[in-house]
Each structure stands twice: as C-alpha cells, then as structure tokens.
C-alpha positions in Angstrom: -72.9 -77.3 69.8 -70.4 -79.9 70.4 -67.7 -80.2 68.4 -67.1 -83.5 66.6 -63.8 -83.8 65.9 -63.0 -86.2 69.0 -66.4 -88.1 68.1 -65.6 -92.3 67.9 -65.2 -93.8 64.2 -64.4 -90.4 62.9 -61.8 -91.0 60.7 -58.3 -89.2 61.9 -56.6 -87.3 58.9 -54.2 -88.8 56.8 -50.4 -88.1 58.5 -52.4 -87.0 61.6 -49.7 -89.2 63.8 -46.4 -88.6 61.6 -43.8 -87.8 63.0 -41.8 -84.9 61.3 -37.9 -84.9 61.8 -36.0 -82.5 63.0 -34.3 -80.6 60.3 -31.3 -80.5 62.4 -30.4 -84.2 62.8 -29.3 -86.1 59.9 -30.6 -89.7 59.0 -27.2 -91.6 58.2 -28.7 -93.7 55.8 -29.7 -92.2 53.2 -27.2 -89.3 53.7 -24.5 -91.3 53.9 -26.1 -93.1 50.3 -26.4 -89.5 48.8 -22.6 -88.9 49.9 -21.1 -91.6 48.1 -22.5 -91.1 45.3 -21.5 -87.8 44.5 -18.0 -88.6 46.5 -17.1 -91.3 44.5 -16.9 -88.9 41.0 -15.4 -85.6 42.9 -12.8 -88.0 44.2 -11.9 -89.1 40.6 -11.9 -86.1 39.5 -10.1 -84.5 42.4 -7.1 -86.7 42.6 -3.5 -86.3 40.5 -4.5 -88.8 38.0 -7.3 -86.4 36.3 -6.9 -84.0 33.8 -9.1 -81.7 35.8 -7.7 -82.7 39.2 -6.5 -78.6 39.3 -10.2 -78.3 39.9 -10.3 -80.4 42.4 -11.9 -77.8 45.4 -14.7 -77.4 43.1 -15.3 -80.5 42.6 -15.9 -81.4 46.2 -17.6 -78.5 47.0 -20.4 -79.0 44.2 -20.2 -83.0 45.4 -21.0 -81.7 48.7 -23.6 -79.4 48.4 -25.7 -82.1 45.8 -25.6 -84.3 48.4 -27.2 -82.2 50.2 -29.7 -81.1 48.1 -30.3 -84.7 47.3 -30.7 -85.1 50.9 -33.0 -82.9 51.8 -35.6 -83.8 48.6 -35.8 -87.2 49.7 -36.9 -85.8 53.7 -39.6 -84.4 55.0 -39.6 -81.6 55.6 -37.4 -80.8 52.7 -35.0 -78.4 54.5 -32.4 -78.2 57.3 -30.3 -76.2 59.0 -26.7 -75.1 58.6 -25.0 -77.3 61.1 -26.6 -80.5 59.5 -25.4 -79.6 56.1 -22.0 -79.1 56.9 -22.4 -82.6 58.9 -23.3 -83.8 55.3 -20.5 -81.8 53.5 -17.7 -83.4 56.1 -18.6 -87.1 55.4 -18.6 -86.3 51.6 -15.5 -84.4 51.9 -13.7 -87.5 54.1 -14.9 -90.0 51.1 -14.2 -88.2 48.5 -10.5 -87.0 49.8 -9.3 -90.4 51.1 -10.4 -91.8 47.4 -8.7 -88.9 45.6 -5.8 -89.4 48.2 -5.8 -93.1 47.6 -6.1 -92.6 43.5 -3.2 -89.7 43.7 -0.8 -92.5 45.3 -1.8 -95.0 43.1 -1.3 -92.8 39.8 2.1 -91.8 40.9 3.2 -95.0 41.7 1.7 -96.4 38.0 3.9 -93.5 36.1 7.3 -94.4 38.1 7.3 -98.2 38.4 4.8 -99.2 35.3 5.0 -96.1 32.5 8.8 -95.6 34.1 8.3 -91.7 34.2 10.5 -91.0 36.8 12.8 -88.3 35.1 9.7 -86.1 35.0 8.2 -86.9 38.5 11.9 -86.4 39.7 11.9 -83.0 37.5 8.9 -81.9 38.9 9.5 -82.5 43.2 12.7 -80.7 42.3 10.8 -77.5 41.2 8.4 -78.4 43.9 10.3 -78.7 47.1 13.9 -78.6 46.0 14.5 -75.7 44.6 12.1 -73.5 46.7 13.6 -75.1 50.2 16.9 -73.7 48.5 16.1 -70.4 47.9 14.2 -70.5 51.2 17.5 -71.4 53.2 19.6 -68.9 51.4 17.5 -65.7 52.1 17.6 -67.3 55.6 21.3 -67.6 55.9 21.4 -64.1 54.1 19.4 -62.2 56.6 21.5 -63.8 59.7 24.4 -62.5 61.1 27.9 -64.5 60.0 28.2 -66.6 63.6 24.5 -67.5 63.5 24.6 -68.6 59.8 27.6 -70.6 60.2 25.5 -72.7 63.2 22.6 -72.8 61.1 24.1 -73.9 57.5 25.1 -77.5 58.9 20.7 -77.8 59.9 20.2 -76.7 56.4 22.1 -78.9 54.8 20.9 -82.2 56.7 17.2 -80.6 56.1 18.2 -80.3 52.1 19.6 -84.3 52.7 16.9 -85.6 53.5 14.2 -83.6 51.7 16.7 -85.2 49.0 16.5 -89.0 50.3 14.4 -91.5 48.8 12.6 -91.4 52.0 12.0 -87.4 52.0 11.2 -87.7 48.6 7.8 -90.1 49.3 7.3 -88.3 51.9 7.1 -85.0 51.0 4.8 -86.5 47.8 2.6 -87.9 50.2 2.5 -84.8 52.8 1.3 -82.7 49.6 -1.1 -85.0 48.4 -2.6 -85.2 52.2 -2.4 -80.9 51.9 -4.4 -81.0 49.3 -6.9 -83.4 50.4 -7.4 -81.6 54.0 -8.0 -78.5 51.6 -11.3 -81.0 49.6 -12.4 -81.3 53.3 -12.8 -77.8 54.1 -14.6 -77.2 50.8 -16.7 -80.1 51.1 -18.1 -78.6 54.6 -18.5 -75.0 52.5 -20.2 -77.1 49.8 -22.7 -78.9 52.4 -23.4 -75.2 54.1 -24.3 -74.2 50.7 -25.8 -76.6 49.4 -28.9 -75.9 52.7 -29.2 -72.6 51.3 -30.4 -73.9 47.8 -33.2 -75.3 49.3 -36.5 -73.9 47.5 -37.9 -70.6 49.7 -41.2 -72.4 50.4 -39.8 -75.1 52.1 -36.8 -72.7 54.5 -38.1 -71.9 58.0 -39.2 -68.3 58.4 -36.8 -66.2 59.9 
C-alpha cells in the first residue's frame, strides 16, 4: 500500500510548518517587556531611599529570575538554556540598578538640600569613609619603618583632604552607590541563571 500522507487535499496538521525558536536566543521584545516590569519595583526597592533597600541583592535577584520565568511561559517551547537567562538577568540587573542608582542620588540630595539632614548624612560618611581611611592610614604608618612613614604621612594626609572636600565627599557617596549597584548586576545575572532552572521538568531538555 501506498501511504497517504503526501496525497493532494490532505489536510497538513495543525503547526505542521511552525517554526520553534531556539531556546538559546532571546526575543528582545517581550524579554525586554518582562524585564521592566519586574526592574522597575527591585529598583525601588533596591535604592537608599527604601526601607528595605539593605535587601537590595535579593530584590534583583528574585526581579531577575521572574522575568525569566515570565519569559519563558509566554515562548514556545517554554524553556531555555543558561546563557539566555543570564542574557535576561543582565538587562534586568542594568534597569533595575541605574533606577536604584538614579533614586539613591535623588533621595540623598532630597534629605540635604530639601529635609536639610545634613548633620546626619555628614555623621554617617564620617563613620563610613572617614574614620576607617583613618585607622587604615595609621596601621599603615605603624607597620612602616620611621624614614618610609615620614614620606608617606604627607600622601596620607592630602588622601584624608580630599576624601574630606566637598568634592571627595560626593564622590565617594556616588562611588558607593555605583558599588552597590555593580553588586544588583551580578545578582541579577544569578537571578536570570536561576530563574531557567525553575522551569517545570516537562518542559527542560533531557540531559
């Protein structure tokens, strides 16, 4: 016998022609949909101005791996590999820490210009940086010899100056805040790894 499935006017089953993506690209559209909204409340949540801001790494990591678990629902096949969920995690991580960066500067600035809290944010950056660059320079000058701490006291003190200055002062503020935010990055790619393997069992490749 013949078979039929070839014959003319059979009807072709449904999806016969689709086309199924490869679970290691990334559409951009939708992921980048799915990364915004769940970087937009890690950010908030992640930046100086939030009571939970301490929290802040898992914030972005849990952003990060709902995105792509929200992701992957919406594709088909519903899973994909490592290397595209961290793709995923990275792009929520550089939202979500440029708005928590952006919202950090913008709260500090509100408390020392508007709510005129600058006794405690001065307070505070001397505990910060201050004080530990001080203790930091004098178990350095105490472990030289006494020709090689007297060169090294006049650096010190021109370091201290200008960690000091008005200048040193912002910047040092916004060095820590840009720390902190590379730190929400590097979660944010954990996040997106992990969020690949939450993908139900049925729809994983087999190993």
């Amino acid at each position: 016998m013949y078979a039929t499935d070839g014959a003319p006017g059979q009807p072709q089953p449904e999806g016969w022609n689709e086309v199924v993506p490869d679970a290691g690209s990334v559409n951009w559209r939708p992921a980048l949909r799915m990364a915004l909204l769940m970087a937009i409340p890690a950010g908030l949540l992640s930046s100086e101005a939030s009571p939970a801001g301490h929290l802040g790494l898992f914030w972005m990591a849990t952003a990060a791996a709902w995105a792509v678990v929200l992701y992957t629902r919406s594709q088909k096949p519903a899973w994909m590999t490592l290397g595209a969920g961290a793709r995923i995690g990275l792009v929520t991580g550089l939202l979500g820490g440029w708005l928590a960066f952006g919202v950090s500067g913008c709260a500090l600035f509100v408390r020392r210009f508007v709510l005129h809290q600058s006794i405690q944010i001065d307070t505070a950056y001397s505990s910060l940086f201050v004080s530990r660059f001080q203790q930091t320079m004098q178990q350095t000058l105490a472990g030289m010899g006494q020709s090689d701490a007297a060169q090294a006291q006049p650096v010190f003190t021109r370091m201290l100056a200008c960690i000091m200055s008005p200048e040193g002062h912002a910047g040092m503020w916004a060095f820590s805040i840009a720390f902190s935010s590379l730190f929400l990055l590097l979660f944010a790619v954990g996040g997106g790894i992990l969020g690949t393997r939450m993908q139900p069992r049925s729809h994983r490749p087999e190993a």
